[in-house]
C-alpha positions as CSV (number, residue, x, y, z in Angstrom):
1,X,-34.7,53.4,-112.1
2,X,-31.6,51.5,-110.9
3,X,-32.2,47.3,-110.4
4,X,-30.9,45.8,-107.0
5,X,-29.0,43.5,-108.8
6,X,-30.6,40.5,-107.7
7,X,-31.9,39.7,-104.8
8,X,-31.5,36.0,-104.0
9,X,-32.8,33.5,-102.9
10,X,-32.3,29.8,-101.3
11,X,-33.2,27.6,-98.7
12,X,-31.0,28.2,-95.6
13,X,-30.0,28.6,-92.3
14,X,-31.7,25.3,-90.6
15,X,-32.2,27.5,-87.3
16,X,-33.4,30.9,-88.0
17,X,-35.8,32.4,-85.9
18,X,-39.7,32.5,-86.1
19,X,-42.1,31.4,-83.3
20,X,-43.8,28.0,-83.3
21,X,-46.4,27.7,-81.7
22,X,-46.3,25.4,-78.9
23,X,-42.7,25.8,-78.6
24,X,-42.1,29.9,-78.4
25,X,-41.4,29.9,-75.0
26,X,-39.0,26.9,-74.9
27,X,-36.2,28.3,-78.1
28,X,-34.4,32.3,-78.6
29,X,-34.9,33.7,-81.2
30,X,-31.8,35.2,-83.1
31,X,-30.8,36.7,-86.1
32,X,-28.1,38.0,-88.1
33,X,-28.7,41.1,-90.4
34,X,-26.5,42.1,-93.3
35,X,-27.0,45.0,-95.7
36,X,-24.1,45.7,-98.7
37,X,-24.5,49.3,-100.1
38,X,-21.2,50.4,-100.7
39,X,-19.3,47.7,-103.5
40,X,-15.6,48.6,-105.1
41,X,-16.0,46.9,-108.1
42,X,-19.7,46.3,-109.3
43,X,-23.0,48.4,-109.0
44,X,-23.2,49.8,-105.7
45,X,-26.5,50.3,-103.8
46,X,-28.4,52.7,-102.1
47,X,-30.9,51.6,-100.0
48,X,-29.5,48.2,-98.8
49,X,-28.0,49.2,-95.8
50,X,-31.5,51.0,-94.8
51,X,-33.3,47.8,-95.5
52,X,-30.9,45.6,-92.9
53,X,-31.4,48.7,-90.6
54,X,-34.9,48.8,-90.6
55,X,-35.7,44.7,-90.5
56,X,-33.2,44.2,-87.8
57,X,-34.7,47.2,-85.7
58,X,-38.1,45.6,-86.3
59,X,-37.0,41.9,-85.5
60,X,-35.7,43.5,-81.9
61,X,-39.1,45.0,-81.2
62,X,-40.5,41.5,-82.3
63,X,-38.0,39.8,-79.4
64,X,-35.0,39.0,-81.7
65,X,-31.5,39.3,-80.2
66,X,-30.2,40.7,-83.7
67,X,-26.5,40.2,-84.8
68,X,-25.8,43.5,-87.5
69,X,-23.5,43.9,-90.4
70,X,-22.8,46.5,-92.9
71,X,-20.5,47.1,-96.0
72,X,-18.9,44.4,-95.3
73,X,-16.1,42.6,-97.1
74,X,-15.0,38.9,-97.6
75,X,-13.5,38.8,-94.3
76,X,-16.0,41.1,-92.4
77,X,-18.7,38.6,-93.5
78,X,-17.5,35.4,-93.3
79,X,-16.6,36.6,-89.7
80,X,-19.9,37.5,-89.1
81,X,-21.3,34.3,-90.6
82,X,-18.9,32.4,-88.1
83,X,-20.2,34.5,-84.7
84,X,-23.5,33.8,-85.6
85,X,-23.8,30.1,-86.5
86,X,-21.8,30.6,-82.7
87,X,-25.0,32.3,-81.3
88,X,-27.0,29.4,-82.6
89,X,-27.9,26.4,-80.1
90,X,-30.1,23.7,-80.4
91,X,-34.1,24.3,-80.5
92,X,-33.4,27.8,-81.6
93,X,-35.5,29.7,-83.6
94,X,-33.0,31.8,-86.4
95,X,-33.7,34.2,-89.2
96,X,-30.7,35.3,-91.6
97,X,-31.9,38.7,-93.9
98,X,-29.9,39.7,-96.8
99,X,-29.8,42.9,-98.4
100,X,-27.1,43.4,-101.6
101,X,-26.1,41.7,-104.8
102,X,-26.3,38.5,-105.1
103,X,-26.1,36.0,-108.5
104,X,-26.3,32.3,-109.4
105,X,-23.2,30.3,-111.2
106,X,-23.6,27.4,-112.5
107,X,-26.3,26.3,-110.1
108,X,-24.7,27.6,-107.0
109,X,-26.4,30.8,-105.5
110,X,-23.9,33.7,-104.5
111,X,-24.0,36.9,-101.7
112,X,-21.4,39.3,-102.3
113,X,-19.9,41.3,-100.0
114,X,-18.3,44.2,-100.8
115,X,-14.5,43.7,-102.5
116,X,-16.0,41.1,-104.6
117,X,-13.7,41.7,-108.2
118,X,-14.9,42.5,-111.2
119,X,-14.3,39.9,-113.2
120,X,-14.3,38.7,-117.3
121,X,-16.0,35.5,-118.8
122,X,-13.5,33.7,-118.1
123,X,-12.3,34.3,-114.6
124,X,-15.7,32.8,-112.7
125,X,-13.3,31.2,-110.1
126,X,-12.6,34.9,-108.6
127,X,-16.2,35.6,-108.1
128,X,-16.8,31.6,-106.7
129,X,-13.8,32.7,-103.8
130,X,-14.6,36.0,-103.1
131,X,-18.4,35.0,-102.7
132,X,-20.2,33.3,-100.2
133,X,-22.6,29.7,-101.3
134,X,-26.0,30.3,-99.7
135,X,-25.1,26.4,-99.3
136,X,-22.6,27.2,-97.0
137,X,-25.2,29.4,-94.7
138,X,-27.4,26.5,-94.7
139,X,-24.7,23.8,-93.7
140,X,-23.2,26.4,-90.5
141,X,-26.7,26.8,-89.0
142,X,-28.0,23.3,-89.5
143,X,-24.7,21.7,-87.7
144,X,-26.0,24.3,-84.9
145,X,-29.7,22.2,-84.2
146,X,-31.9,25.2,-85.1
147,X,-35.3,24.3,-84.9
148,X,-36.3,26.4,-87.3
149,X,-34.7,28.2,-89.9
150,X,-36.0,31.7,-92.2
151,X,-33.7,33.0,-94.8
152,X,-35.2,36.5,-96.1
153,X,-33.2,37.7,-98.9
154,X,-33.6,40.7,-100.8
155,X,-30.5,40.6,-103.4
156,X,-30.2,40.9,-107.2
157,X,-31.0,37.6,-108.7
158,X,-29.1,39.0,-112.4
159,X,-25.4,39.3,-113.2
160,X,-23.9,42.2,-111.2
161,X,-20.7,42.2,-113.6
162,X,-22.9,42.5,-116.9
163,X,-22.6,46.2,-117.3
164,X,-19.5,46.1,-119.2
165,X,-19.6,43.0,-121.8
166,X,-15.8,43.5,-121.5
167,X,-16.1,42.3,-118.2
168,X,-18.8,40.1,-117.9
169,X,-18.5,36.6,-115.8
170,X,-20.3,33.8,-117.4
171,X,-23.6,34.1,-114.6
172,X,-26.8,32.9,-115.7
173,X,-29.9,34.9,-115.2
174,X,-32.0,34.5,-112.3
175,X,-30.9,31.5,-109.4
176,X,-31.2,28.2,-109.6
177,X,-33.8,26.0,-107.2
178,X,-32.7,25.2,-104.4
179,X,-35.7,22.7,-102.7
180,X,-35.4,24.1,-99.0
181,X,-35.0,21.2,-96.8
182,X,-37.6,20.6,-93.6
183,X,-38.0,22.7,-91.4
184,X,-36.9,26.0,-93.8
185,X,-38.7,28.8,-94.8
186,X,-36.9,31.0,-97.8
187,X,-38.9,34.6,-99.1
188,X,-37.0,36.2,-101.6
189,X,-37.7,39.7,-102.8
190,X,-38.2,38.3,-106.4
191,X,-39.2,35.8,-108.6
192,X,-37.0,33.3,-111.4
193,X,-35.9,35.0,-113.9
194,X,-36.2,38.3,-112.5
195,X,-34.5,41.1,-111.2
196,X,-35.2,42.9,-107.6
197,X,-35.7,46.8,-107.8
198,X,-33.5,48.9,-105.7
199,X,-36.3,51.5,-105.8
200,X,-39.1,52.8,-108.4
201,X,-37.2,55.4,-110.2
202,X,-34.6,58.1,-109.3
203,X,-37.4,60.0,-107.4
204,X,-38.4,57.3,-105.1
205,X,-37.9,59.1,-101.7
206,X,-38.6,55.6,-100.1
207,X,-35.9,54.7,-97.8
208,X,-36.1,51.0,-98.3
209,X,-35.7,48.5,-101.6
210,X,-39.2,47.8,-103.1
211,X,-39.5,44.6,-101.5
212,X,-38.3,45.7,-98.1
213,X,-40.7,48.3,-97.9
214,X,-43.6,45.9,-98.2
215,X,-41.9,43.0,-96.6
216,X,-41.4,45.7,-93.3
217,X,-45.4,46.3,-93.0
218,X,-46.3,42.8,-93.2
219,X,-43.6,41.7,-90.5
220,X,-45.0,44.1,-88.0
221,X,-48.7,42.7,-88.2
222,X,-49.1,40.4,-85.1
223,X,-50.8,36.5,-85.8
224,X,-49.6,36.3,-89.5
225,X,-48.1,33.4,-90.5
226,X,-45.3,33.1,-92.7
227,X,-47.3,31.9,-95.3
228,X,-49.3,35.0,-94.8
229,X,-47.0,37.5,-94.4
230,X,-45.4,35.8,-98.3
231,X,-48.4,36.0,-100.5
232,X,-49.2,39.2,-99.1
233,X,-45.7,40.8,-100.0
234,X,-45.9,39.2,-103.2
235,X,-48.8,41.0,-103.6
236,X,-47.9,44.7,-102.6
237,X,-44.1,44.2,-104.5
238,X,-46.2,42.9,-107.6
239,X,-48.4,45.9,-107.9
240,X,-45.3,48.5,-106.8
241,X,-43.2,47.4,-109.6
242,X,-46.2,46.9,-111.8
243,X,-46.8,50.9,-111.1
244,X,-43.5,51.8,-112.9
245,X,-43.9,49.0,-115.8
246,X,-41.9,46.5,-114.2
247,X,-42.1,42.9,-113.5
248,X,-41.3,41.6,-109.9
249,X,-43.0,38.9,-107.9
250,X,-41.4,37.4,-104.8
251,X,-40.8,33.8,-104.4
252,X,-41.2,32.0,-101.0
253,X,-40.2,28.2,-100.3
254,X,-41.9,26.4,-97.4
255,X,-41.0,23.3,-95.7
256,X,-41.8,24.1,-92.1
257,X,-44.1,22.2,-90.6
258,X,-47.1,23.7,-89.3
259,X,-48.0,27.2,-88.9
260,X,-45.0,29.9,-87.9
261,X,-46.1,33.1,-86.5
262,X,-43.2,35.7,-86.1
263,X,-45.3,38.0,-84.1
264,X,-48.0,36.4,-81.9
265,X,-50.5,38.8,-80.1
266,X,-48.0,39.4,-76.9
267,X,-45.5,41.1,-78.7
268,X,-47.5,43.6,-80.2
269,X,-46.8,46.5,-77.7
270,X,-43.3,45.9,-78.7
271,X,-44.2,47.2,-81.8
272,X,-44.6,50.9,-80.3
273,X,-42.0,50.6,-77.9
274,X,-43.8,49.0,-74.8
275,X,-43.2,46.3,-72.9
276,X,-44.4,42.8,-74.1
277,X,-45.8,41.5,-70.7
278,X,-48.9,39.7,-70.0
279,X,-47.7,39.1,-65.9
280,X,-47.2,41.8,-63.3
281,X,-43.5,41.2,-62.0
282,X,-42.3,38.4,-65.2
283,X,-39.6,39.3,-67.6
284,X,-39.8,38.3,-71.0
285,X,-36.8,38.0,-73.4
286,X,-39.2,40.0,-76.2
287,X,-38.3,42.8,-74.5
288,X,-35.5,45.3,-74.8
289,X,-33.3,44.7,-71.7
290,X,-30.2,46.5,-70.0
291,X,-28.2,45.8,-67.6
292,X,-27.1,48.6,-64.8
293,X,-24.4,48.3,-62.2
294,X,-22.7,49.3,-59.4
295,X,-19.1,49.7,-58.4
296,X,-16.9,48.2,-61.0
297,X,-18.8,45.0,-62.6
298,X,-16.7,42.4,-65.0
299,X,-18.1,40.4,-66.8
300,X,-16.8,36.7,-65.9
301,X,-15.0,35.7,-63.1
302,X,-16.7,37.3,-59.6
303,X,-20.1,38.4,-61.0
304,X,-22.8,36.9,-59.3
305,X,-25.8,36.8,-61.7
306,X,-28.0,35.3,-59.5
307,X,-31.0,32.6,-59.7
308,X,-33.1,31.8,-62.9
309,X,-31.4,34.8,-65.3
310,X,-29.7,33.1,-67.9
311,X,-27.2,35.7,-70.4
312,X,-27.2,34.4,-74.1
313,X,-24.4,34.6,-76.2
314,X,-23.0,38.2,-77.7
315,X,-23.2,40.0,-74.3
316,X,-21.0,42.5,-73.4
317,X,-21.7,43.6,-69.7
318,X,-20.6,47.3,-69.5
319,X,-21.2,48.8,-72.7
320,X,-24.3,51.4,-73.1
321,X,-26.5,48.7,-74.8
322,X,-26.1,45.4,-73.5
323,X,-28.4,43.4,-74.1
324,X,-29.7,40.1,-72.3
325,X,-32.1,37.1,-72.4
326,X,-34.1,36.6,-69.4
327,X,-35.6,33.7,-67.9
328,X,-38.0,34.0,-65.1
329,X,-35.7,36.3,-62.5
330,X,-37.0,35.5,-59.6
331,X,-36.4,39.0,-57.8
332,X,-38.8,42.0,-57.2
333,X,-38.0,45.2,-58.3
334,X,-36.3,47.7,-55.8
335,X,-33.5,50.4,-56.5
336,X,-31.3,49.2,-53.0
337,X,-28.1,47.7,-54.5
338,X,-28.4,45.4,-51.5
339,X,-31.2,43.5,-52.5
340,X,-29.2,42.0,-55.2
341,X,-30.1,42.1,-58.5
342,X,-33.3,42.8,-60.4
343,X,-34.0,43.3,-64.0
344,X,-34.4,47.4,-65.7
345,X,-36.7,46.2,-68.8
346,X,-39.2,47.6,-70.9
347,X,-39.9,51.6,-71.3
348,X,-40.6,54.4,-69.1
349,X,-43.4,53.2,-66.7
350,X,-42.5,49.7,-67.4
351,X,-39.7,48.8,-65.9
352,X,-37.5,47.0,-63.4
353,X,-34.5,47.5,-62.3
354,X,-31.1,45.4,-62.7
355,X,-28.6,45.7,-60.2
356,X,-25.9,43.3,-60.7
357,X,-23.1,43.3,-58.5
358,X,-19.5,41.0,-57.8
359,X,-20.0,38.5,-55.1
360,X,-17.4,38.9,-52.8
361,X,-17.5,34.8,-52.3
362,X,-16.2,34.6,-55.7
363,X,-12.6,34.7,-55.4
364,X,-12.5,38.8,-55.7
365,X,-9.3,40.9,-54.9
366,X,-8.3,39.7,-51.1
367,X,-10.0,36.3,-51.7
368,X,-6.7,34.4,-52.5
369,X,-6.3,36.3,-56.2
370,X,-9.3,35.6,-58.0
371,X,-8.0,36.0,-61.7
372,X,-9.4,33.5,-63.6
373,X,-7.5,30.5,-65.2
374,X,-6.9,30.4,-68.9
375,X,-8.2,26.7,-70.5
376,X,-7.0,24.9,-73.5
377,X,-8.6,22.0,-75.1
378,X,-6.6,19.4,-77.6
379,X,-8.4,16.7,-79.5
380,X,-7.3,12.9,-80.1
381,X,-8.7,9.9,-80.7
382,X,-9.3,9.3,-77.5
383,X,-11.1,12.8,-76.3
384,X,-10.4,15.9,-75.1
385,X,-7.5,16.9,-73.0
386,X,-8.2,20.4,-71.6
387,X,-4.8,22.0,-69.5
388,X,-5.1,24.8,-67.5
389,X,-2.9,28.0,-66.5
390,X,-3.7,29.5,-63.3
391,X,-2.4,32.9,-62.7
392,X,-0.7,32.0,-59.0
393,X,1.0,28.8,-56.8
394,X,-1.9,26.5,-56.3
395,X,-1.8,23.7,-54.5
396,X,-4.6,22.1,-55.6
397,X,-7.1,22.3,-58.3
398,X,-10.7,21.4,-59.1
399,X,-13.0,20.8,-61.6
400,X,-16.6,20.1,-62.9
401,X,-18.7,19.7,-66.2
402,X,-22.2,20.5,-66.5
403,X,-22.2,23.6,-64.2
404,X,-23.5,21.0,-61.4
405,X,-22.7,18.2,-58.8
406,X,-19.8,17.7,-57.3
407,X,-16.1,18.9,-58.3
408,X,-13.6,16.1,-58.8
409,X,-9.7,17.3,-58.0
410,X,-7.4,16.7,-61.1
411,X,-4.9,15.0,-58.4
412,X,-0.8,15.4,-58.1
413,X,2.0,15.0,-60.3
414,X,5.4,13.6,-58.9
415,X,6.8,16.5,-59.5
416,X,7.8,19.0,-56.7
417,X,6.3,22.8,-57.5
418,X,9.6,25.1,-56.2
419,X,6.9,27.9,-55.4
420,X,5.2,25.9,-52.6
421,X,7.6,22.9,-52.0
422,X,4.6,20.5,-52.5
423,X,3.7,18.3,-55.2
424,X,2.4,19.9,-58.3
425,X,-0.9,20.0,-58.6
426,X,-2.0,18.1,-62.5
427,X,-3.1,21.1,-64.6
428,X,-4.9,18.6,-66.8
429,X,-7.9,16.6,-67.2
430,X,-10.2,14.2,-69.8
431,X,-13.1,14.5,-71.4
432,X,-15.4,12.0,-73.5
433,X,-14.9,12.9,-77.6
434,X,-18.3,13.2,-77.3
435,X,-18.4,16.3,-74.9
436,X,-21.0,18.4,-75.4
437,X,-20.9,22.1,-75.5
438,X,-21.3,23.5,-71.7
439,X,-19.8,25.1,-69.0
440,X,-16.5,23.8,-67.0
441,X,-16.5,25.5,-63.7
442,X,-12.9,25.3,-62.1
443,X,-11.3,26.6,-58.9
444,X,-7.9,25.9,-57.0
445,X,-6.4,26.0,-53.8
446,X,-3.9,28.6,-53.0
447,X,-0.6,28.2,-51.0
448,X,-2.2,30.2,-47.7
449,X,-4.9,27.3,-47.8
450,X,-8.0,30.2,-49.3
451,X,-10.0,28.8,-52.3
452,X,-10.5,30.6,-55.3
453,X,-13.2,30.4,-57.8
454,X,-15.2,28.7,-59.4
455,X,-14.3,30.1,-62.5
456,X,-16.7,29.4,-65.4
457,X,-15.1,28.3,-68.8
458,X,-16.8,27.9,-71.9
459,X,-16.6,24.4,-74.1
460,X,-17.6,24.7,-77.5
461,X,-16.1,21.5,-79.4
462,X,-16.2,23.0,-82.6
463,X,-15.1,26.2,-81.6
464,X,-12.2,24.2,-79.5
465,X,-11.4,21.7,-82.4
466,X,-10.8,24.6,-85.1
467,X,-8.4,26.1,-82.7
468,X,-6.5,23.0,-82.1
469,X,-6.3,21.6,-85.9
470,X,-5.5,25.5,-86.7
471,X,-2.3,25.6,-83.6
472,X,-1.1,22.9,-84.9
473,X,-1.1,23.0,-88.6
474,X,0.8,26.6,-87.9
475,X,3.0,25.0,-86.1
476,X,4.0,22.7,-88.7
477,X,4.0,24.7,-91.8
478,X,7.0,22.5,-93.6
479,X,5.2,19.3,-93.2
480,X,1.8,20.5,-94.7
481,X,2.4,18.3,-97.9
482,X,5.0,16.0,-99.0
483,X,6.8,14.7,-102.3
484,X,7.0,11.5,-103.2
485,X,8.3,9.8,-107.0
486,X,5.9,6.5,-107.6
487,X,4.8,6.1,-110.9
488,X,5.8,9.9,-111.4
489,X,5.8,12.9,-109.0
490,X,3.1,13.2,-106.5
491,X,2.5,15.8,-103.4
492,X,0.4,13.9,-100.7
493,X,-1.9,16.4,-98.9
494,X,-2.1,13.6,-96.1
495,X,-1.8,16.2,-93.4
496,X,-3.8,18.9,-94.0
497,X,-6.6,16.2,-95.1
498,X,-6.2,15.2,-91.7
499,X,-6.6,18.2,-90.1
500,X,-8.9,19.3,-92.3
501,X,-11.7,20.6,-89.6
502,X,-9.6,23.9,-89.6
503,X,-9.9,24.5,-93.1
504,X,-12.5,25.9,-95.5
505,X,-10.5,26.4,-98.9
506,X,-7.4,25.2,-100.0
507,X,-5.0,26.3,-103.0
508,X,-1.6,25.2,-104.2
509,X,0.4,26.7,-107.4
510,X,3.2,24.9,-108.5
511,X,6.9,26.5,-109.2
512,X,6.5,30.2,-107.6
513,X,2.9,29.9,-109.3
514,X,0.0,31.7,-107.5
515,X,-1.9,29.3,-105.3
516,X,-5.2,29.6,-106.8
517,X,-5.5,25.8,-107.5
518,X,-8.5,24.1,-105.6
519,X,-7.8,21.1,-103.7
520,X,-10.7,19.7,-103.0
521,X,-11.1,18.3,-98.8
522,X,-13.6,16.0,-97.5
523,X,-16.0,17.3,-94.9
524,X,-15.3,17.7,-90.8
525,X,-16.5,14.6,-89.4
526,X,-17.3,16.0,-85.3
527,X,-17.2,12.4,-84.2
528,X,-14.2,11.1,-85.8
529,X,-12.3,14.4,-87.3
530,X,-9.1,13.1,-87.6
531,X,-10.2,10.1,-90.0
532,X,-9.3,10.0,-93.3
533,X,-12.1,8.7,-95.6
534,X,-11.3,5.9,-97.6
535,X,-12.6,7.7,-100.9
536,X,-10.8,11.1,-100.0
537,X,-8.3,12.4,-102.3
538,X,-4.8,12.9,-100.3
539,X,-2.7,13.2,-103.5
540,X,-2.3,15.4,-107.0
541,X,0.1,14.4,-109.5
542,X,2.8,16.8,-110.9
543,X,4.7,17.5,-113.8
544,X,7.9,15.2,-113.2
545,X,10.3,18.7,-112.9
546,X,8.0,20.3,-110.4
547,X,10.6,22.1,-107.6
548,X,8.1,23.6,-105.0
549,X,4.6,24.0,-104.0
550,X,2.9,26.9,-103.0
551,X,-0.5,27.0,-100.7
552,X,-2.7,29.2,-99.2
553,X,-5.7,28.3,-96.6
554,X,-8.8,30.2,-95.9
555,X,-9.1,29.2,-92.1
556,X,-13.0,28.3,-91.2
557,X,-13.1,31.7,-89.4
558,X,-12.2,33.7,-93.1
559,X,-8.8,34.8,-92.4
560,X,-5.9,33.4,-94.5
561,X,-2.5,32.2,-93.8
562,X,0.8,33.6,-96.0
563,X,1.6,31.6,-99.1
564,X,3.8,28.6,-97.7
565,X,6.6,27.3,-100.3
566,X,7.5,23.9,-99.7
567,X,10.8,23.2,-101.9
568,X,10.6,19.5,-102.9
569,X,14.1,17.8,-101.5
């Protein structure tokens, strides 16, 4: 009998997906999935990546566009963790399931992914980097609006490094509390103080973790609650473990308001494959949906969606299994590719039929080009500043925000294009700092008079910001810190506080030393990023013969830069 080394628990995500009633027809549901088998350096698993397999299969039949992960390390994660606090938008309904090790240090709660070190008693700080916070789950999705948030987790809640006392991190058994704020809903697959089972004995055929296995059958009842779907796999778990002699009682933490049903009567055929429909002709996003084409489609500039379909984030038009959410297409179903485009949903004598096709009227080969521009976006004080590069001469160009109303031309700079021997259309144009995220729709003017486009560009401000604060800070590498001699020898950090919104970690060593240092930034502040707080630490005092610095940065999207040496003058 081999323990999951525990499976943790804590409040997260505040946007994870289960179905309010009331509101289930106005927020997605999404969900990201992640199951850790195969670890380098501590216990691996079995039956973790079957668990994140089977929930997330069971969540898509249940209406969930599911986001899927497995054996995945540092990077792979916290990549994963970044695309899907992406797919989250306000109102949504979101659900984050864990399957792997997990620990608690010092009253932080820890998911490992899968080149997490090994580590001695006294080397904690490799595990804290190498690990993700459950906190820092629950602050991504909760800056997204979710309306309501699930966090499942089914990982160890004991030291995964305590097989070898030699090698042991200083972890404390079981996790600490975490009091779920409102509108969060935490199950996890075991109780304080305990440990999860990875499965009954070395005979258990099961394909799935204790937990999972029970957790599976409740989640595919329709009309349970949360609540219900809880106690009743803390019952089943409670008398599994108790059939082998062992202790293990799920714990669940509820702060959502009202009752939350994850599968409401209408989604019950989905459970054996059929169509969740209630209306002859009505799509419903709860369904399983592709997308077929004809000719060459691309997804973006020249595709014609048409009326009342709305495509949600992670779609990839063209591949085998795209997948789509659907709101109220307002076409019947026919198999003529000139009748536009219908929707193909649902199972074998169930179905419609999508045709999507490029709309010649949207600046296709022979239209004047057609190639869509490429935006940037640069943040001051004052707003946004987004610049465009259009692939051809243009001799005017046009804009709009909101995907509506009228488009207002970004005017003429005195400044002769050579190309066209006219003024040079301004390839820039403001926005408020308070932008929201949206679509930009642009088009231009060519130099035979044909317009070209709209082209539409998508505006995420934190997505843009990141990339801004990240360009530049690469671009000035030498200037990241500075030395100064008051009162002793101090390096002011007073640039990379300031363009902090790029950064997640930051080290420094000192004198060719590893940077493994913490320096400790204050958090992004959306409104006002490039403030400095008045409390916020911008300098570290240094041993008077310091000669050089050395830092690293872990970028918010989980890559790092190279070690940058600054050599003090």
């Amino acid at each position: 009998m081999r323990r999951r080394l525990c499976r943790l628990s804590a409040p997260l995500l505040a946007g994870l997906a289960c179905i309010f009633a009331g509101t289930a027809a106005l927020a997605r549901n999404v969900a990201l999935v992640v199951g850790n088998d195969a670890y380098a350096n501590v216990t691996p698993l079995q039956k973790a990546v079957n668990d994140a397999h089977a929930v997330g299969d069971q969540l898509e039949r249940l209406g969930f566009v599911v986001r899927r992960v497995d054996n995945v390390d540092q990077r792979g994660m916290s990549r994963a963790l970044v695309d899907f606090d992406a797919d989250v938008q306000p109102g949504d309904r979101a659900l984050f399931f864990y399957a792997g090790h997990g620990f608690e240090i010092g009253g932080t709660n820890y998911l490992l992914p899968t080149d997490v070190p090994a580590a001695r008693s006294d080397q904690e700080d490799l595990i804290r980097d190498a690990a993700f916070p459950v906190q820092r789950i629950i602050d991504g999705i909760r800056q997204r609006g979710a309306g309501v948030s699930i966090l499942v987790l089914d990982a160890c809640r004991d030291n995964p490094f305590a097989g070898d006392t030699t090698r042991s991190a200083a972890v404390a058994r079981g996790l600490a509390r975490i009091d779920a704020p409102e509108g969060v809903f935490v199950l996890m697959s075991a109780g304080a103080k305990q440990e999860a089972l990875d499965r009954l004995s070395d005979q258990d055929a099961d394909p799935n973790s204790v937990f999972t296995r029970s957790f599976l059958g409740e989640l595919a009842r329709p009309g349970r609650t949360l609540v219900e779907i809880a106690k009743k796999t803390q019952v089943d778990v409670r008398a599994l473990a108790a059939s082998v002699g062992y202790e293990q009682t799920p714990a669940y933490y509820d702060q959502v308001i009202g009752d939350v049903v994850l599968s409401d009567g209408s989604a019950s055929g989905a459970q054996a494959g059929g169509p969740a429909m209630t209306e002859t002709g009505h799509v419903y996003s709860s369904v399983p949906t592709r997308i077929n084409t004809t000719g060459t489609t691309q997804a973006g500039a020249g595709v014609s969606i048409g009326t009342g379909v709305t495509i949600g984030p992670g779609v990839i038009i063209g591949g085998k299994d795209a997948k789509i959410a659907l709101k109220n297409p307002a076409n019947p179903p026919t198999v003529d590719p000139a009748k536009a485009l219908n929707i193909q949903q649902g199972t074998a004598g169930g179905q419609q039929l999508a045709l999507i096709r490029p709309d010649a009227r949207l600046g296709q080969a022979g239209q004047g080009g057609g190639r869509a521009p490429i935006a940037s976006f640069m943040r001051s004080n004052a707003g946004w500043t987004v610049t465009l590069s259009l692939p051809e001469p243009a001799t005017e160009i046009a804009y709009r925000i909101g995907g509506s109303g009228e488009f207002k031309e970004t005017g003429l700079l005195d400044v002769l294009d050579q190309r066209t021997g006219n003024r040079m259309p301004n390839p820039s144009f403001q926005m408020s700092p308070r932008a929201p995220a949206g679509v930009i729709d642009v088009r231009y003017r060519t130099i035979d008079g044909a317009d070209v486009g709209p082209f539409p560009i998508r505006f995420d401000p934190e997505v843009a910001l990141y990339d801004d604060q990240r360009r530049n800070l690469e671009q000035i590498a030498p200037s990241w810190v500075e030395f100064r001699d008051f009162n002793g020898t101090l390096v002011y950090f007073t640039t990379l506080v300031t363009y902090r919104c790029a950064i997640s970690d930051l080290r420094y060593g000192l004198d060719g030393g590893e940077p493994l240092k913490r320096f400790d930034l204050p958090a992004c502040n959306m409104k006002d990023p490039f403030s400095v707080p008045d409390n916020a630490k911008i300098y570290v005092k240094v041993p008077p013969r310091t000669k050089s610095i050395s830092l690293r940065i872990t970028w918010r999207d989980g890559t790092q830069s190279d070690v940058n040496t600054i050599e003090r003058d």
